[in-house]
MIPA-424000 format. One line per field, with one value per residue (C-alpha): x, y, z. Coordinates in nm, 3 decimals. Last residue first. Layout:
MIPA-424000
px	X,...
py	Y,...
pz	Z,...
***
This chain:
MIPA-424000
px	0.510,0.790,1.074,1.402,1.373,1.242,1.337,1.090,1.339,1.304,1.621,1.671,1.815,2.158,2.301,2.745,2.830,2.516,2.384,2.386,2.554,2.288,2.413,2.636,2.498,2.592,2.420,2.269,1.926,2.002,2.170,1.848,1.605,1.800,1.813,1.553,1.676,1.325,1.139,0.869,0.972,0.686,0.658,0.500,0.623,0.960,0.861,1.260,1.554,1.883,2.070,1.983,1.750,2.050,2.212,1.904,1.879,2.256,2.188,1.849,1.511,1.433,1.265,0.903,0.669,0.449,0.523,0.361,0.037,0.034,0.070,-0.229,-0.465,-0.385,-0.467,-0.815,-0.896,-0.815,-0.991,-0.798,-0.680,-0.445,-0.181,-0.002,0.319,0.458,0.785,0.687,0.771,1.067,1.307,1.531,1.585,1.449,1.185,1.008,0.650,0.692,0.353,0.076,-0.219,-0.556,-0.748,-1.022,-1.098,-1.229,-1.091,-0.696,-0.509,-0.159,0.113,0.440,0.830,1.099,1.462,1.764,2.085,1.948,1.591,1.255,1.045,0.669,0.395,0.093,-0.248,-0.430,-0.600,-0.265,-0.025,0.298,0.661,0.886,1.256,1.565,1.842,1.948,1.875,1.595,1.429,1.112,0.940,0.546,0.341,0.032,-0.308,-0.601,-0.940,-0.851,-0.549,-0.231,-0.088,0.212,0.310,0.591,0.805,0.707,0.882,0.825,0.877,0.521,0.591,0.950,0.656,0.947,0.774,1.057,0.970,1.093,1.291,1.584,1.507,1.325,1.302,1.000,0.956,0.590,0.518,0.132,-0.045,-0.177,-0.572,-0.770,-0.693,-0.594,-0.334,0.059,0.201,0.543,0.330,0.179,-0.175,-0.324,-0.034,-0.074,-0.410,-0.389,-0.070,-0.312,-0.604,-0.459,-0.204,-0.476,-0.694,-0.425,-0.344,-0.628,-0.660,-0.336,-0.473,-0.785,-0.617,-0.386,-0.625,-0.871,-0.648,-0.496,-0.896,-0.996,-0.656,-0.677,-0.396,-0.330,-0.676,-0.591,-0.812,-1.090,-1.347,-1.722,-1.868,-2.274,-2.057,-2.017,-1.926,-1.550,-1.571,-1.577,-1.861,-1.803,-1.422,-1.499,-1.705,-1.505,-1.275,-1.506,-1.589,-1.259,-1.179,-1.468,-1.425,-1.037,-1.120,-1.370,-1.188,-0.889,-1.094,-1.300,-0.934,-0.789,-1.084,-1.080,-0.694,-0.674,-1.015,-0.821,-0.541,-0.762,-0.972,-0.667,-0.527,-0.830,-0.873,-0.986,-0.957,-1.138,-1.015,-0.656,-0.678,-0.890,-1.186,-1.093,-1.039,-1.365,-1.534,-1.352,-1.365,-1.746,-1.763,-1.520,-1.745,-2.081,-1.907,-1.807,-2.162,-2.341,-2.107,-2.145,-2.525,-2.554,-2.332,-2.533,-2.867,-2.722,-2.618,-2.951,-3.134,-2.878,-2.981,-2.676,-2.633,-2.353,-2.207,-2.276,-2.015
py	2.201,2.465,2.235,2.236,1.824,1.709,1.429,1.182,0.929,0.562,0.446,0.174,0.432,0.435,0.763,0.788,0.651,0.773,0.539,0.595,0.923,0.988,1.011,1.240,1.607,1.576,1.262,1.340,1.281,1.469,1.772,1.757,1.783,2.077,2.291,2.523,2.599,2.563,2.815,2.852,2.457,2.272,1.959,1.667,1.452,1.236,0.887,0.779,0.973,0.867,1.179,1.300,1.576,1.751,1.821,1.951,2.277,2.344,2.247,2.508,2.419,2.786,2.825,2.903,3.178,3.329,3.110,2.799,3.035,3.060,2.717,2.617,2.889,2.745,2.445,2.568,2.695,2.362,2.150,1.948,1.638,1.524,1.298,1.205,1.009,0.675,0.558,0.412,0.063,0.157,0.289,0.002,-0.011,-0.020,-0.292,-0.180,-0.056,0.269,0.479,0.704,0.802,0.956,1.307,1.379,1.607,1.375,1.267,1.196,1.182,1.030,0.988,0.896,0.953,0.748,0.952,0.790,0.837,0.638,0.446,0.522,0.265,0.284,0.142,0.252,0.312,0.636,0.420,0.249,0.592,0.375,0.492,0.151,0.210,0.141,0.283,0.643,0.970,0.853,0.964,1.027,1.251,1.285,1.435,1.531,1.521,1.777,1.643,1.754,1.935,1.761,1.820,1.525,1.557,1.330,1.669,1.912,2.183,2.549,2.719,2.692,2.586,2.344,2.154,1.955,1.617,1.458,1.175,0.968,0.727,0.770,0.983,0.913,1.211,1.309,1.568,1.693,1.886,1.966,1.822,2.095,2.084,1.949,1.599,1.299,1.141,1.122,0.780,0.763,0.502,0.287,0.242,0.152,-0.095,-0.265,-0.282,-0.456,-0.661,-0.783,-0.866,-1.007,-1.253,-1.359,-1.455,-1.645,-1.772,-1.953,-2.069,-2.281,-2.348,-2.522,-2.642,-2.871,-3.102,-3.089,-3.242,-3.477,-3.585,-3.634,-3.799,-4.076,-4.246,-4.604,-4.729,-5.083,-5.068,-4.920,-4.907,-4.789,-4.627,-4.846,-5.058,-4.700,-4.802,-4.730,-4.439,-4.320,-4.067,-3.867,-3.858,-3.762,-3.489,-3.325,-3.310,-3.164,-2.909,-2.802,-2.759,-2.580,-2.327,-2.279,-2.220,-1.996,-1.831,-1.793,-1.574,-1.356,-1.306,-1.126,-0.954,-0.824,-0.725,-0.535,-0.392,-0.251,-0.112,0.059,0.222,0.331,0.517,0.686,0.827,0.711,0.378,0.129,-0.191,-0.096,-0.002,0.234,0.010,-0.324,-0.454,-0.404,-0.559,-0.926,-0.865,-0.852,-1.180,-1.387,-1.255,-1.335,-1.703,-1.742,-1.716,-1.867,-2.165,-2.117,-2.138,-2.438,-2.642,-2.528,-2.599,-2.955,-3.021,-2.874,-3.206,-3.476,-3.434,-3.326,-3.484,-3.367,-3.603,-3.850,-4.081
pz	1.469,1.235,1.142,1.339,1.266,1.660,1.841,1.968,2.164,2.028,2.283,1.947,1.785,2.002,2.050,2.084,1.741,1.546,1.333,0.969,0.779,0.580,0.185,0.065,-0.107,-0.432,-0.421,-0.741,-0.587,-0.276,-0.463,-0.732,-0.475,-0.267,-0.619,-0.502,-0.114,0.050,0.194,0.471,0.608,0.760,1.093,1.140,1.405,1.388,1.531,1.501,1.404,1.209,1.104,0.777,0.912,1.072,0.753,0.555,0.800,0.700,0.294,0.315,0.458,0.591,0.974,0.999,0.917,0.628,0.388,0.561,0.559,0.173,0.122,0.356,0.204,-0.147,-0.007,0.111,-0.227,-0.425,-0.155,0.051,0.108,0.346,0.442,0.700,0.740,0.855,0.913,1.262,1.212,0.996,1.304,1.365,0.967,0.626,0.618,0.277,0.294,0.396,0.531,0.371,0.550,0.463,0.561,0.349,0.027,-0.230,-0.550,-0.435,-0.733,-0.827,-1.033,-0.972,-1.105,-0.939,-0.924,-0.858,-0.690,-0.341,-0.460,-0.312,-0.512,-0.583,-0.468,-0.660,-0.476,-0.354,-0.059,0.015,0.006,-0.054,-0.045,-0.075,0.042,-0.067,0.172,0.273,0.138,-0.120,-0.424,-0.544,-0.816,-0.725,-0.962,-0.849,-1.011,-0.917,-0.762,-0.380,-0.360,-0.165,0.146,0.251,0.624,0.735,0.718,0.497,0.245,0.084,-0.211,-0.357,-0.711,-0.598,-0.291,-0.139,0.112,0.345,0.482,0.794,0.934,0.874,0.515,0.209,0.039,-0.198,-0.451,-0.489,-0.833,-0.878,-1.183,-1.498,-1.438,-1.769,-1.613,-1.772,-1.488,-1.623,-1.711,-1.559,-1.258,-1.564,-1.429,-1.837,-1.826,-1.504,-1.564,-1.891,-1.824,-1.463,-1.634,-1.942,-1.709,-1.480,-1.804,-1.945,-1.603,-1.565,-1.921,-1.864,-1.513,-1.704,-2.000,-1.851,-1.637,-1.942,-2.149,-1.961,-1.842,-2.190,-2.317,-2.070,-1.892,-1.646,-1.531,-1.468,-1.073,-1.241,-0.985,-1.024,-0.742,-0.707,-0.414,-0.207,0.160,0.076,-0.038,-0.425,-0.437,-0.069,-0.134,-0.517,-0.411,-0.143,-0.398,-0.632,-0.389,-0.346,-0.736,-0.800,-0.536,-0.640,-1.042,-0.994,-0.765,-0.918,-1.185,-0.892,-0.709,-1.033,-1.113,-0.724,-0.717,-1.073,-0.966,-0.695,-0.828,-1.082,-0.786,-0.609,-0.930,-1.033,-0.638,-0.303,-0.318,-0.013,-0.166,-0.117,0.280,0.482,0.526,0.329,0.653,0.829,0.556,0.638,0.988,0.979,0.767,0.979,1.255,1.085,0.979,1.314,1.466,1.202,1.250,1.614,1.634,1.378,1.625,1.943,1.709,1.649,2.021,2.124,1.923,1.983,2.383,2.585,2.903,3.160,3.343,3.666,3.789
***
């Protein structure tokens, strides 16, 4: 039966082919990932988060590469064909090689452990942002299955839409409706807890005006895939703008308009409140005003229905 003959030469330069080929693609998907996520930062906050992540990676590293490549080393140096690999069949302990095969991970996580304690500490999410520009007060809501952004200074309120200025802190205080959840703007960094009868404090800065994305990051329910939310960036004049057009129309987020936003609702669109009822925050986080009430009875939430908050689209 005939086959298909492959000279030794073209099988080689087939082999070399795909390695370069996979390694280009592993490569290309490699960069495309960090685009939009934690190693693409777009503020002080971001960028610390990241070189947390990259130090940290660079010092395993040089531990990890080493470590495979000796392997690969002794397999190669001690087989069986070898006669010039010299064989200690009574070896039972040595100091040396004891203490070097303690001291290298003890070193390792030294180093880890600095890196990270410094970081961590220096990114301290109570810490406020140096900045000669007083930050802007956000309170947050988690809700099912969305997020509700209070601006107290401007009077007015969002839905899955967070509008920040461009090169000014903000203070975020957070506090949830419902469950635990995780609120988490990946290029601004810093997850932070959303916690029922508590209050998280945050601080971040976006550097650039752009439009980015925030999302949960703690499985909270049928409707947690799409708990997402935008967010923007704009320049201190233009957000001024913003603010001042939300006051000029809309409904009013008061207790009544609050009520129907606790009910469970999934992929909620954006939508803005004109006023705000001032001490709303402080009801929610006190649990004054009672948690959501969960599923609805008679409406299941896995029918994924868009239904709208009574906010202005």
């Amino acid at each position: 039966m005939g086959g298909l003959q492959v000279s030794p030469g073209a099988l080689a330069c087939l082999c070399r082919s795909l390695t370069r080929g996979s390694f280009l693609g592993l490569l290309g998907l490699a960069l495309s990932s960090c685009s939009g996520g934690v190693l693409d930062p777009a503020g002080p906050v971001g960028e610390g988060d990241a070189i947390i992540l990259i130090n940290a990676t660079a010092i395993m590293l040089a531990i990890v590469i080493p470590t495979i490549l000796l392997a690969f080393w002794m397999a190669w140096r001690y087989r069986a064909s070898n006669p010039k690999a010299e064989y200690l069949p009574y070896w039972s302990y040595s100091g040396r090689i004891e203490a070097v095969v303690w001291s290298i991970p003890i070193l390792t996580i030294m180093f880890i452990g600095g890196v990270i304690w410094i970081g961590s500490y220096k990114l301290d999410p109570f810490r406020p942002l140096p900045s000669k520009t007083p930050p802007l007060e956000v309170q947050v809501v988690s809700l099912d299955w969305k997020w509700l952004f209070i601006y107290p200074e401007q009077g007015i309120a969002t839905v899955n839409q967070l509008v920040m200025p461009a090169g000014r802190p903000v203070r975020f205080s957070i506090t949830s409706a419902s469950v635990f959840n995780v609120f988490f703007v990946p290029r601004l960094g810093s997850m932070i807890y959303a916690m029922p009868a508590m209050i998280s404090q945050l601080h971040l800065q976006a550097d650039n005006p752009g439009e980015l994305w925030g999302t949960s990051a703690q499985f909270s329910g049928d409707g947690f895939s799409d708990m997402q939310f935008q967010v923007k960036s704009l320049s201190a004049a233009d957000f001024e703008a913003w603010a001042d057009g939300l006051r000029a129309s809309g409904p009013v987020l008061d207790k009544n308009a609050y009520e129907s936003l606790l009910h469970q609702t999934q992929r909620v669109p954006p939508s803005t409140y004109r006023a705000v009822d001032p001490g709303l925050f402080q009801a929610v986080a006190t649990q004054k005003i009672p948690p959501g009430p969960g599923p609805h009875p008679e409406v299941s939430p896995h029918a994924g229905r868009e239904v709208s908050t009574g906010g202005k689209d």
